[in-house]
C-alpha positions as CSV (number, residue, x, y, z in Angstrom):
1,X,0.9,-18.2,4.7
2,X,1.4,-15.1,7.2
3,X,-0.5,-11.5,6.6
4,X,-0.1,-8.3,7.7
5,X,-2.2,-5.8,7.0
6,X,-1.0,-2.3,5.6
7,X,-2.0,1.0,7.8
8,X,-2.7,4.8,7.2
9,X,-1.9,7.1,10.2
10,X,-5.0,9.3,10.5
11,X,-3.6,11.6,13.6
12,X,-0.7,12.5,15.1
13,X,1.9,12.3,12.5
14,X,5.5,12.6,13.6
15,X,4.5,13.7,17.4
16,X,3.4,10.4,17.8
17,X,7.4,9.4,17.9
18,X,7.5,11.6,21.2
19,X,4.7,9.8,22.8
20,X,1.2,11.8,21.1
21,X,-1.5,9.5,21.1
22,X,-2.5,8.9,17.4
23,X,-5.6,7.1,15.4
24,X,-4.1,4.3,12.8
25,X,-6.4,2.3,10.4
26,X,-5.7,-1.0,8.7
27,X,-5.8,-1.3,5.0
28,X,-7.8,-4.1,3.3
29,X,-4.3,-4.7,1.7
30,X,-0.8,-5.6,3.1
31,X,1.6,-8.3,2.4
32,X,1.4,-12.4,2.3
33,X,4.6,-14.2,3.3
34,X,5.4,-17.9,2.5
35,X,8.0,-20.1,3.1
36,X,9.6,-23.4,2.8
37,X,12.5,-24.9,4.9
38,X,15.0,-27.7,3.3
39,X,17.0,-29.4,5.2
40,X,20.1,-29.5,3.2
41,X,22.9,-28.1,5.1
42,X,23.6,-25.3,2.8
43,X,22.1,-22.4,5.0
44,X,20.8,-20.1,2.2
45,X,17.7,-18.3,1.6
46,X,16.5,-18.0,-1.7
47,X,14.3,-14.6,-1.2
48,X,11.8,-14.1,-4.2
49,X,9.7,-10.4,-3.4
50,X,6.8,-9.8,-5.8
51,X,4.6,-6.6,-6.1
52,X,1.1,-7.5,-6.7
53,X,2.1,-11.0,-7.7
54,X,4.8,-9.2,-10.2
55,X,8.4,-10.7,-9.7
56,X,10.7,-7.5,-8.2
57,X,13.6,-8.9,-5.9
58,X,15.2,-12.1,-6.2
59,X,18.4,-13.0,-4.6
60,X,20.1,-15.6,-2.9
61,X,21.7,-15.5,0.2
62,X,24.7,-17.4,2.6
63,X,23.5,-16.6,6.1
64,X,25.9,-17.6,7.8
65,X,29.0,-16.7,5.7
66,X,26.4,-13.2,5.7
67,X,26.9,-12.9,2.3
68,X,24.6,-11.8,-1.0
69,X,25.7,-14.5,-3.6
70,X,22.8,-13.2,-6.5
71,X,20.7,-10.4,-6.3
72,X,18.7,-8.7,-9.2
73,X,18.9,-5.3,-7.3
74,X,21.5,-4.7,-4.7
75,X,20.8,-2.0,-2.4
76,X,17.5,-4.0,-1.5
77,X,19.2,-7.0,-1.2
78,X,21.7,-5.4,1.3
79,X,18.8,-4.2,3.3
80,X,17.3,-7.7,3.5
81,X,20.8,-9.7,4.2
82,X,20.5,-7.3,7.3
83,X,17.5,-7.5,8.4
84,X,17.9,-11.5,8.3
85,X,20.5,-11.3,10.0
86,X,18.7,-9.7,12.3
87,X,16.4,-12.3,12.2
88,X,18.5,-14.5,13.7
89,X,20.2,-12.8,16.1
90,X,17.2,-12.8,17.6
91,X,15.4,-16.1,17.1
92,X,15.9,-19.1,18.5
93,X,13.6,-21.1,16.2
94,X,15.1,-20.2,12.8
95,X,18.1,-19.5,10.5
96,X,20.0,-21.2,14.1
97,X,21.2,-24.5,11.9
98,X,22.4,-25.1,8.1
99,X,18.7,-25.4,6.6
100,X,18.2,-23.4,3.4
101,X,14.1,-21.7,3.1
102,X,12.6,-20.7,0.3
103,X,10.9,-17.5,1.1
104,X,8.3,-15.5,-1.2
105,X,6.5,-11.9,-0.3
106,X,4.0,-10.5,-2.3
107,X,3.1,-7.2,-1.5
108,X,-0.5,-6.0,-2.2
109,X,-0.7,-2.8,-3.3
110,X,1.9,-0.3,-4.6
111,X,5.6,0.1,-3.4
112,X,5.0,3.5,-3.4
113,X,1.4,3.6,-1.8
114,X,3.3,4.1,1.7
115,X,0.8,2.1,3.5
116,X,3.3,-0.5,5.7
117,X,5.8,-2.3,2.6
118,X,8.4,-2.5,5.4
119,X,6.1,-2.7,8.4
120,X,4.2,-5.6,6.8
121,X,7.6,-7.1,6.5
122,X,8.4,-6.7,9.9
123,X,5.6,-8.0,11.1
124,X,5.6,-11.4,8.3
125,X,9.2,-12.1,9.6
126,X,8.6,-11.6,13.6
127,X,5.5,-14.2,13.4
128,X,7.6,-16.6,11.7
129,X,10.9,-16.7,13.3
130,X,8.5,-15.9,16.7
131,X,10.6,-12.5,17.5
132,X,9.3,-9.4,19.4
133,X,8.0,-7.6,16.3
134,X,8.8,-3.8,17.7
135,X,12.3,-4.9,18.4
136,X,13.3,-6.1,15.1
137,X,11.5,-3.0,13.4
138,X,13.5,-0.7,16.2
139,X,16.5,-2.4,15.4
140,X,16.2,-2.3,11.5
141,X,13.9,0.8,10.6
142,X,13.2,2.6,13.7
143,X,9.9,5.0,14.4
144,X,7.2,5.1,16.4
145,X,5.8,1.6,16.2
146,X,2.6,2.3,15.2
147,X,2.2,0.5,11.9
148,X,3.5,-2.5,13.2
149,X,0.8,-2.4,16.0
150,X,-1.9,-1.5,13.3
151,X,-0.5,-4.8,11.7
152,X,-0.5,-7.1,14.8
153,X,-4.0,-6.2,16.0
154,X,-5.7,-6.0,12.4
155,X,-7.8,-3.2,14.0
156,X,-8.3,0.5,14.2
157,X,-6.0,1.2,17.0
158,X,-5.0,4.3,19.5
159,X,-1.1,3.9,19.9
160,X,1.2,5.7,22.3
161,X,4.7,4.8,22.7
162,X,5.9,6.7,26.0
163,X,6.3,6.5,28.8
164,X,5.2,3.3,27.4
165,X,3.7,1.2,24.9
166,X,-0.3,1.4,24.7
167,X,-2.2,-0.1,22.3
168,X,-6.1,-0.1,21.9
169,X,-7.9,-1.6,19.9
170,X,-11.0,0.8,19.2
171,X,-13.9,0.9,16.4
172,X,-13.8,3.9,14.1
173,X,-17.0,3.7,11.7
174,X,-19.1,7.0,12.4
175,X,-21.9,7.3,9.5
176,X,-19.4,10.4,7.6
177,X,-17.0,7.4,7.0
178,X,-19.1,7.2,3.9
179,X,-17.9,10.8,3.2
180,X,-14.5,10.6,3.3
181,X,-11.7,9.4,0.5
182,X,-8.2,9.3,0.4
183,X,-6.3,10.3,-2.9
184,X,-2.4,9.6,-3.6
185,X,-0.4,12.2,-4.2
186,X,1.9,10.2,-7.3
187,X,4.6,9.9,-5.2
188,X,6.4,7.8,-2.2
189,X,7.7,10.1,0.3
190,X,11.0,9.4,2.2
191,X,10.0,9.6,5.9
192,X,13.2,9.4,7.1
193,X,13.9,13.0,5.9
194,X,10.6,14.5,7.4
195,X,11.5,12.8,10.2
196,X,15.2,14.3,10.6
197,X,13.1,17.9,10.4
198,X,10.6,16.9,13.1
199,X,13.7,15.7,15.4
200,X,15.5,18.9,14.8
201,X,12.5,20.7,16.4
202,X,12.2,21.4,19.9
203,X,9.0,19.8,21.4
204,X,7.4,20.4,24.4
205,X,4.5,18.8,26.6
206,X,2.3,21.3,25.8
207,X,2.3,20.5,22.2
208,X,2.4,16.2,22.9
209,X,-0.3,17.2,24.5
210,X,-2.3,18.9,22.0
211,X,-1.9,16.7,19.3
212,X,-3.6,13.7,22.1
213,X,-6.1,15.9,22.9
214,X,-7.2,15.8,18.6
215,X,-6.9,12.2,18.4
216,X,-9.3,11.8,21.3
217,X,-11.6,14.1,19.9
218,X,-11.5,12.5,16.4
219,X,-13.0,9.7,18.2
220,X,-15.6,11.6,19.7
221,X,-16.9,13.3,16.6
222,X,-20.2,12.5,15.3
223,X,-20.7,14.9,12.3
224,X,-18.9,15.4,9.0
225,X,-18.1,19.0,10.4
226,X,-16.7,18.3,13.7
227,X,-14.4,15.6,12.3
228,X,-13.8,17.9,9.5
229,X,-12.7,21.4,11.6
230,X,-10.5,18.7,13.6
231,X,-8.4,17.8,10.7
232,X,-8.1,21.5,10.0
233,X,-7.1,22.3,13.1
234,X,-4.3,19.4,12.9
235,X,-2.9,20.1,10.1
236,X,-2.5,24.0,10.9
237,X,-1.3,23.2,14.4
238,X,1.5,21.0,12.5
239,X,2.2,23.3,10.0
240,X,3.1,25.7,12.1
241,X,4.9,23.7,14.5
242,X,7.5,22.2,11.2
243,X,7.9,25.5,9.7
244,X,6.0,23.6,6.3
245,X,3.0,25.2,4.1
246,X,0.1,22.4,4.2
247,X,-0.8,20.0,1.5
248,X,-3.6,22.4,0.9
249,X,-2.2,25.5,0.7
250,X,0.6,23.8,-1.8
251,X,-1.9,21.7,-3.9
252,X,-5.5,22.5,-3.7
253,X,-5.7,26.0,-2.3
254,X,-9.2,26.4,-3.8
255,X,-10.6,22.8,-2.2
256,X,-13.8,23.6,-0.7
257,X,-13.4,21.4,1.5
258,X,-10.8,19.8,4.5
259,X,-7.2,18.1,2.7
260,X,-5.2,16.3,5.6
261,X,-2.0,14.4,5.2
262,X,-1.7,11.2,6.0
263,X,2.2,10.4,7.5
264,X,5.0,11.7,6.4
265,X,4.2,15.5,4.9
266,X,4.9,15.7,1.2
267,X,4.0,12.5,-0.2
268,X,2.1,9.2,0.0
269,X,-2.3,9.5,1.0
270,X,-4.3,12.5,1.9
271,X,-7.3,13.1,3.4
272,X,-10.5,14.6,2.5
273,X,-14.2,14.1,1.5
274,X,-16.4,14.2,-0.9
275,X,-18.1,17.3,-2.7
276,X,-19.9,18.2,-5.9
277,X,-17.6,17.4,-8.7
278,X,-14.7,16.2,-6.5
279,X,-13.5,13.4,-8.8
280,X,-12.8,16.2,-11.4
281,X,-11.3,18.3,-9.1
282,X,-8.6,16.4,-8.0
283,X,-7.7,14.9,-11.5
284,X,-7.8,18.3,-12.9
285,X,-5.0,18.6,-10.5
286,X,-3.2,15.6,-11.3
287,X,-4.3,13.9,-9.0
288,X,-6.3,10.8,-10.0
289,X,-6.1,7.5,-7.7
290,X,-9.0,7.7,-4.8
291,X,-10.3,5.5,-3.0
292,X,-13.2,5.6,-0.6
293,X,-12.9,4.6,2.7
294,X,-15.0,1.4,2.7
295,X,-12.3,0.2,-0.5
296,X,-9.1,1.0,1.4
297,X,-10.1,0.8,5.4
């Protein structure tokens, strides 16, 4: 079996695509990958994808005619013929001969958690096929690179990706770790699109800058407060910058306390930490998976 853990982006959102350095965390969960290789001469791949051991995708496919001959759902099955084939245009260890391979994911937590489904993948099919894992995730999904570091090193990590790739491995456990939780917001945001609004934006060095400058902080803080008025200060320094009202001021204007999101603005984890009556807050909102840190990091 291969494992990749899933990740949570705690700084440094989008600006991390123009080189910010950012804070990513690994999640306890992520995604298992198994296979089995048959040396028939048939050259297909009979790809079984469960979520949380629950059958999703199944389909089989030709790959070197490059066709889908079954597939339960299609537009996922279109996106995994090409990123097989991507696979092994790059590999020189598999899918190179007429061997057929059983292959079975099982994702851990929730499709629409947003903590790594595709990353994970990534990262599961580089170790098998032994492929340069950011090149098949440029190639297929593009972005920063960042979760598919946070899945190779299986560490808390600060990433840059210009002018070129860094990756540290660092430890993140101050005593206010305790403090914090994370709570979904009930739906998987598209990244892509918030994305396509960050690109459209003109950047400069001043605010790459800025946004580094946070993330090294972060790891400096040593109170609940200083960590906390740093997460304010990030997510108004973003909010302005996008032209986009924080999860805060759209969801919990009256939250006594820090909200940060987590990614892609609009959907997936935020941020904050624990107050009197806080579980009841937030489901009064709607709002009622969270998790504390020690359960999710």
């Amino acid at each position: 079996m291969i494992f990749s853990h899933g990740k949570l982006l705690l700084t440094s959102e989008y600006v991390v695509l123009d080189g910010a350095l950012a804070l990513a965390l690994p999640t306890k969960w992520g995604q298992e990958f198994f296979v089995a290789e048959h040396f028939d001469g048939k050259s297909l791949i009979h790809w079984s994808a469960n979520h949380q051991e629950k059958p999703w995708l199944q389909l089989i496919i030709d790959y070197q005619t490059k066709t889908i001959i079954s597939s339960n759902i299609p537009e996922a099955a279109e996106f995994i013929l090409k990123v097989l084939l991507t696979v092994k245009a790059l590999s020189n260890l598999h899918l190179q001969e007429n061997s057929s391979y059983s292959i079975t994911t099982n994702l851990q937590f929730p499709a629409n958690f947003g903590l790594g489904s595709s990353s994970t993948l990534m990262n599961n099919l580089a170790q098998w096929a032994d492929v340069d894992a950011f090149e098949l995730n440029e190639t297929c999904l593009g972005g920063s690179g960042y979760d598919i570091a946070v899945a190779q090193q299986q560490s808390a990590i600060l990433y840059q990706n210009q002018p070129d790739r860094m990756i540290q491995k660092v430890t993140f456990n101050p005593d206010y770790t305790k403090d914090l939780i994370f709570i979904h917001l009930n739906q998987k945001q598209n990244s892509r699109e918030g994305i396509q609004l960050y690109r459209s934006k003109q950047k400069s060095s001043e605010l790459i800058g800025g946004f580094s400058q946070i993330t090294r902080q972060v790891l400096e803080a040593e109170t609940l407060a200083d960590f906390s008025e740093l997460m304010e200060v990030h997510e108004s320094k973003l909010s302005k910058f996008l032209g986009i009202e924080t999860v805060k001021e759209k969801h919990f204007e009256n939250c006594p306390v820090f909200v940060k999101s987590l990614g892609a603005w609009g959907g997936d984890f935020v941020m904050s930490t624990k107050f009197n009556g806080f579980e009841d807050y937030f489901k009064e909102k709607g709002f009622s998976v969270i998790f504390d840190y020690q359960n999710l990091i």
